[in-house]
N, CA and C atoms as an extended XYZ file, in Angstrom:
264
Properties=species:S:1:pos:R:3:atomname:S:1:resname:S:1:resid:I:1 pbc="F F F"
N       280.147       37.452        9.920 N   UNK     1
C       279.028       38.020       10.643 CA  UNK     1
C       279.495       38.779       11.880 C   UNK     1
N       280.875       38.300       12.164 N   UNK     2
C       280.904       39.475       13.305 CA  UNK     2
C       281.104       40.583       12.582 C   UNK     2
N       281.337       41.288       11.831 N   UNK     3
C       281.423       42.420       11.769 CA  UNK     3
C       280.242       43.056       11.241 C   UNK     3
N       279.224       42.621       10.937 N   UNK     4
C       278.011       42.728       11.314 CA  UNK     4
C       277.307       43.209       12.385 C   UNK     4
N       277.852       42.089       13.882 N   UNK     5
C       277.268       42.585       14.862 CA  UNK     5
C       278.013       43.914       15.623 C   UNK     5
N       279.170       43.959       15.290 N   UNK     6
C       280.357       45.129       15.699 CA  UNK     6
C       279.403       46.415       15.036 C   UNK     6
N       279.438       46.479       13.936 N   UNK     7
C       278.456       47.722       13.224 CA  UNK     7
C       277.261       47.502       13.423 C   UNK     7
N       276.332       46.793       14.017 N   UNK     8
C       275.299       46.569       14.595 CA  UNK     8
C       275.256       47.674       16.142 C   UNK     8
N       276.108       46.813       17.456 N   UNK     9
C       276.318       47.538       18.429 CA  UNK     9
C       276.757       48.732       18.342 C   UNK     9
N       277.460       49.229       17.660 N   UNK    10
C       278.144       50.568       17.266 CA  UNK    10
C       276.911       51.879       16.407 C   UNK    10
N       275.973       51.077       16.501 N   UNK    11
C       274.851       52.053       15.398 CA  UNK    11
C       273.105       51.316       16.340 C   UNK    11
N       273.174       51.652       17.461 N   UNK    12
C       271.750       51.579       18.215 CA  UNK    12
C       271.010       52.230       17.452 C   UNK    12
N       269.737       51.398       17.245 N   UNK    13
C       268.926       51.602       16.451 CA  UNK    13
C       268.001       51.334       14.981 C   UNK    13
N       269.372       50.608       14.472 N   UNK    14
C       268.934       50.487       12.870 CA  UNK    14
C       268.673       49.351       13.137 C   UNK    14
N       267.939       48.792       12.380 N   UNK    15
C       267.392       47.616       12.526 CA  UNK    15
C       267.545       46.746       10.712 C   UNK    15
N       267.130       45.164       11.055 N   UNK    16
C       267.869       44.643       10.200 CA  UNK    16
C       266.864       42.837       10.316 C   UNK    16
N       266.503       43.275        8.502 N   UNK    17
C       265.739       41.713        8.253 CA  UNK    17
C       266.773       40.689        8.100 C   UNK    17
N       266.355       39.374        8.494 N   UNK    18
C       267.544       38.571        8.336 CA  UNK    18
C       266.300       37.606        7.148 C   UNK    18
N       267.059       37.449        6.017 N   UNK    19
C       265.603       36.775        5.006 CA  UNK    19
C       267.096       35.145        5.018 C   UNK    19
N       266.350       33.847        5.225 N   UNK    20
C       266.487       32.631        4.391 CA  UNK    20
C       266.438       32.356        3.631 C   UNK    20
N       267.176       31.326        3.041 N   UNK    21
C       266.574       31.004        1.575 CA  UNK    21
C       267.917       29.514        1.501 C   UNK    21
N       267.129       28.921        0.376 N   UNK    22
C       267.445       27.325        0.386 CA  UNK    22
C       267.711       27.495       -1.082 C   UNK    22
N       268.613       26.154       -1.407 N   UNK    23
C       268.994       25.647       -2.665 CA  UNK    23
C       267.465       25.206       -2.990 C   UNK    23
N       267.072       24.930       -5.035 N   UNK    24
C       265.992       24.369       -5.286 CA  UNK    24
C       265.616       22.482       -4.642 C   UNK    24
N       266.513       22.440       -4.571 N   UNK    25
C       266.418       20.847       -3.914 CA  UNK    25
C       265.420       20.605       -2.470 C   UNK    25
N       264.068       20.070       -2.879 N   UNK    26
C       263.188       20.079       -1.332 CA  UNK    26
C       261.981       20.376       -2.027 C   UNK    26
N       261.073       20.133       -1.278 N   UNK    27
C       260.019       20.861       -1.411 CA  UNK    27
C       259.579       22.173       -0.742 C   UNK    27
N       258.868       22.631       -1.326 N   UNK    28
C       258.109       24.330       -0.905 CA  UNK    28
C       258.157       23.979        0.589 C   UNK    28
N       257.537       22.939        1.067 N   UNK    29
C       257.032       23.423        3.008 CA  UNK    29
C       258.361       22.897        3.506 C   UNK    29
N       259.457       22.112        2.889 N   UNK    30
C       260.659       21.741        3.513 CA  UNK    30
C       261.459       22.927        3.113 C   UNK    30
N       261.858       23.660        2.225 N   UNK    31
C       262.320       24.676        2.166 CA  UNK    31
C       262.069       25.909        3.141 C   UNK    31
N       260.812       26.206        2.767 N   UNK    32
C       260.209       27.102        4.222 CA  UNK    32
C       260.945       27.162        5.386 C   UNK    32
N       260.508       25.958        5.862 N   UNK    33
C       261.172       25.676        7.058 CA  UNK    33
C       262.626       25.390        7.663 C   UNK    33
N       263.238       24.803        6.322 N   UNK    34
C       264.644       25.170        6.749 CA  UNK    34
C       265.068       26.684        6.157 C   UNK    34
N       264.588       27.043        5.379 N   UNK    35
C       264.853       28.406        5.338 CA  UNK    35
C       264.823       29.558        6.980 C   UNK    35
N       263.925       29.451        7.502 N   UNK    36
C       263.061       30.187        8.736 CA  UNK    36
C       264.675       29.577       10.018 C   UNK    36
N       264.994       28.307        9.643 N   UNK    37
C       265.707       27.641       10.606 CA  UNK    37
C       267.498       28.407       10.326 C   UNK    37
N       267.532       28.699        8.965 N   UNK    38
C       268.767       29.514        8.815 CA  UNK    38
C       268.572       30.991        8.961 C   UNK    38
N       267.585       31.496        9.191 N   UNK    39
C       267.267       32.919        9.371 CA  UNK    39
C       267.485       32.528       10.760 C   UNK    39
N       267.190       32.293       11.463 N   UNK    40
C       266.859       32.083       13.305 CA  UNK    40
C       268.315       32.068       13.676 C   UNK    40
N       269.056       31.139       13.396 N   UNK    41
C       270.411       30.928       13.223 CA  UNK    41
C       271.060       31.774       13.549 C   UNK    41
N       271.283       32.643       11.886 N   UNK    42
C       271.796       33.727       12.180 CA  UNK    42
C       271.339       34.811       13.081 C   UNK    42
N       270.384       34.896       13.231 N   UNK    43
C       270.164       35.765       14.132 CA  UNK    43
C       270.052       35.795       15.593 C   UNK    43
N       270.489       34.267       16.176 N   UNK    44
C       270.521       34.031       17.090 CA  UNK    44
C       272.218       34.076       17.719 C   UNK    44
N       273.038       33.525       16.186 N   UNK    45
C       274.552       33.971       15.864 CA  UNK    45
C       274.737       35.535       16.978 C   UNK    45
N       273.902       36.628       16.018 N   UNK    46
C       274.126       37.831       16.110 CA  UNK    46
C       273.767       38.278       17.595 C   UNK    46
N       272.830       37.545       18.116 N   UNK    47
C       272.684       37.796       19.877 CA  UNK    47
C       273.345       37.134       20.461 C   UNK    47
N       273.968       36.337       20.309 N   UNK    48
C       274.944       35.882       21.278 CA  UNK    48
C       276.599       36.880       21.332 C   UNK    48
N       276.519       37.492       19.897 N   UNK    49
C       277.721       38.080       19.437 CA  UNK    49
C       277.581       39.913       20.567 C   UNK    49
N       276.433       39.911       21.002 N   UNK    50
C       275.664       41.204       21.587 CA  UNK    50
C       274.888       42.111       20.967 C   UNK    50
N       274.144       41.515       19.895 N   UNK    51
C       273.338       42.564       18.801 CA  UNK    51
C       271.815       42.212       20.008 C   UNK    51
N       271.187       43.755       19.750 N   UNK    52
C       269.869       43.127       20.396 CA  UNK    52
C       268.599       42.382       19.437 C   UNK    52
N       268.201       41.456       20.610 N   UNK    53
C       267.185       40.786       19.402 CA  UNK    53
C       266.116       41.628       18.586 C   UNK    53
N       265.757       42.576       19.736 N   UNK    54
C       264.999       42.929       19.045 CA  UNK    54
C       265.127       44.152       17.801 C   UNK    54
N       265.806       44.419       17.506 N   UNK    55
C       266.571       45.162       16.340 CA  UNK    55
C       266.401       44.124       15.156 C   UNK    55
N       266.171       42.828       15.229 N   UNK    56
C       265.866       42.067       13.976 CA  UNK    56
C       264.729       41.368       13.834 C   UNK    56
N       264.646       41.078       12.599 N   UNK    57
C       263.253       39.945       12.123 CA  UNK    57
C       263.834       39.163       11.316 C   UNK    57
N       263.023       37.768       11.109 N   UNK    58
C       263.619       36.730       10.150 CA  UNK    58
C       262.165       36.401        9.316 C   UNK    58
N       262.750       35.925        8.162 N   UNK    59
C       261.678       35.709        7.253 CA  UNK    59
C       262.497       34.780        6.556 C   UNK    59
N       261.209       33.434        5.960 N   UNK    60
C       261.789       32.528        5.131 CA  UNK    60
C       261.274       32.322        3.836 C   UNK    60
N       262.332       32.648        2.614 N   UNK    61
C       261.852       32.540        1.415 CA  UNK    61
C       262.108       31.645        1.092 C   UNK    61
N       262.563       30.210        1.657 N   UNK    62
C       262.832       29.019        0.719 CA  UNK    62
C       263.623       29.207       -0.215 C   UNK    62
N       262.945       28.364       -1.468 N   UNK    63
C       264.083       28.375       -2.679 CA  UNK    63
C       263.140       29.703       -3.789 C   UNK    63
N       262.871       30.360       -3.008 N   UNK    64
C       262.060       31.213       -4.328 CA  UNK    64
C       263.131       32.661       -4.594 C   UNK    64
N       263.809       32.660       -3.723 N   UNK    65
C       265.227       33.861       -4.410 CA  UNK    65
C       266.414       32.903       -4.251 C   UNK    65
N       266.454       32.667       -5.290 N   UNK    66
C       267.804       32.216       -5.821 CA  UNK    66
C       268.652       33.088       -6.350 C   UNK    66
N       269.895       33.212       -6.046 N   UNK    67
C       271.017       33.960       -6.590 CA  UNK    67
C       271.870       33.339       -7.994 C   UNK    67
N       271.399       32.254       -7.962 N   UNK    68
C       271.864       31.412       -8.780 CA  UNK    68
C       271.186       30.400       -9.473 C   UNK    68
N       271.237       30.269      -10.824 N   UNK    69
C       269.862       29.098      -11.204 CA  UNK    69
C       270.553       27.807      -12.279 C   UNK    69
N       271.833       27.414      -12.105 N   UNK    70
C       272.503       26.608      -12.305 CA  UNK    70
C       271.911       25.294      -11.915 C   UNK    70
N       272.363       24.336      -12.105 N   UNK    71
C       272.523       23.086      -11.288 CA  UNK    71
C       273.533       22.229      -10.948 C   UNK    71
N       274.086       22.961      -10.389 N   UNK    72
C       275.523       22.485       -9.553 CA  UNK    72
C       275.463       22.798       -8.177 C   UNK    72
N       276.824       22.259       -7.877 N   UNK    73
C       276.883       22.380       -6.130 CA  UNK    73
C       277.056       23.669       -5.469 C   UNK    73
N       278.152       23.985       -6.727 N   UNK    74
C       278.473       25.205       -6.423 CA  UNK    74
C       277.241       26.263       -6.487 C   UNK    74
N       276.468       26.207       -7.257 N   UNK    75
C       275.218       26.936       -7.357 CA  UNK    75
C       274.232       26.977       -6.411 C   UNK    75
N       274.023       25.607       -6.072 N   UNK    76
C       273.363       25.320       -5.020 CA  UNK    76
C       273.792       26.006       -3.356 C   UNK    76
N       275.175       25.810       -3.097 N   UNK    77
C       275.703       26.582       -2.005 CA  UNK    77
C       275.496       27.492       -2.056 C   UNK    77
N       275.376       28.772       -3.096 N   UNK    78
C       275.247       29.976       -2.805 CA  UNK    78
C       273.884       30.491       -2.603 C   UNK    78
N       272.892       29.454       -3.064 N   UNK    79
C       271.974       29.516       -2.277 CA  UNK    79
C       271.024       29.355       -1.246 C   UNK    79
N       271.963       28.680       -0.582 N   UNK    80
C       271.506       28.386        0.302 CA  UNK    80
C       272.800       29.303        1.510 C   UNK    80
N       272.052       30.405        1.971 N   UNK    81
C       272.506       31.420        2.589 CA  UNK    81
C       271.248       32.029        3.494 C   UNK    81
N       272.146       32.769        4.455 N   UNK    82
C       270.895       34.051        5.378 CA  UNK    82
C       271.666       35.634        4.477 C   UNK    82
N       270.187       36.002        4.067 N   UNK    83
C       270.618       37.844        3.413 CA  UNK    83
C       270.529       38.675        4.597 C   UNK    83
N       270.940       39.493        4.722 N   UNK    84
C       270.715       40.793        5.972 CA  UNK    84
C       270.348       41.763        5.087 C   UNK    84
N       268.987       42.242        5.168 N   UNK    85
C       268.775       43.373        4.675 CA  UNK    85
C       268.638       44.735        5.604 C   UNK    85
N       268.858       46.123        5.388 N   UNK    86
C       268.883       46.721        6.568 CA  UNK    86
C       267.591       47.428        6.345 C   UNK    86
N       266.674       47.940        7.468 N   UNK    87
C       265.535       48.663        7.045 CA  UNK    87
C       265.373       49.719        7.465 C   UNK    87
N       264.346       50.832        6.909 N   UNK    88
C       264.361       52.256        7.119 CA  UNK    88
C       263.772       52.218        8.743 C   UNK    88
């Protein structure tokens, strides 16, 4: 992620969703919420690193984008991640 915030500071202006998302393990309103709690995270990561806050938003999808639909650990870890999407 630092190099994230490096091309962040280096490009004033663009702005950038930070979306959550959780392994299927939890329920919908516990997912949510730790989802929202790994979006914040990172994006709190990224202001301390010198990105401005307000250049981002966080949104929590829980376990409803999965990258992976296995049931393993390994599967599970990869979903449970923060995406950076960049926006127009």
């Amino acid at each position: 992620m630092k190099g994230d915030a490096e091309w962040f500071k280096a490009n004033p202006g663009k702005k950038l969703r930070i979306e959550g998302n959780c392994d299927e393990r939890g329920t919908v309103e516990y997912n949510l919420v730790l989802g929202q709690k790994r979006a914040d995270s990172a994006k709190n990561y990224l202001v301390n690193l010198g990105v401005d806050a307000k250049s981002m938003d966080t949104i929590s999808y829980g376990k409803e984008r999965p990258v992976c639909t296995e049931k393993n650990e390994g599967c599970w870890a990869k979903n449970r991640r923060a995406h950076f999407v960049p926006l127009p």
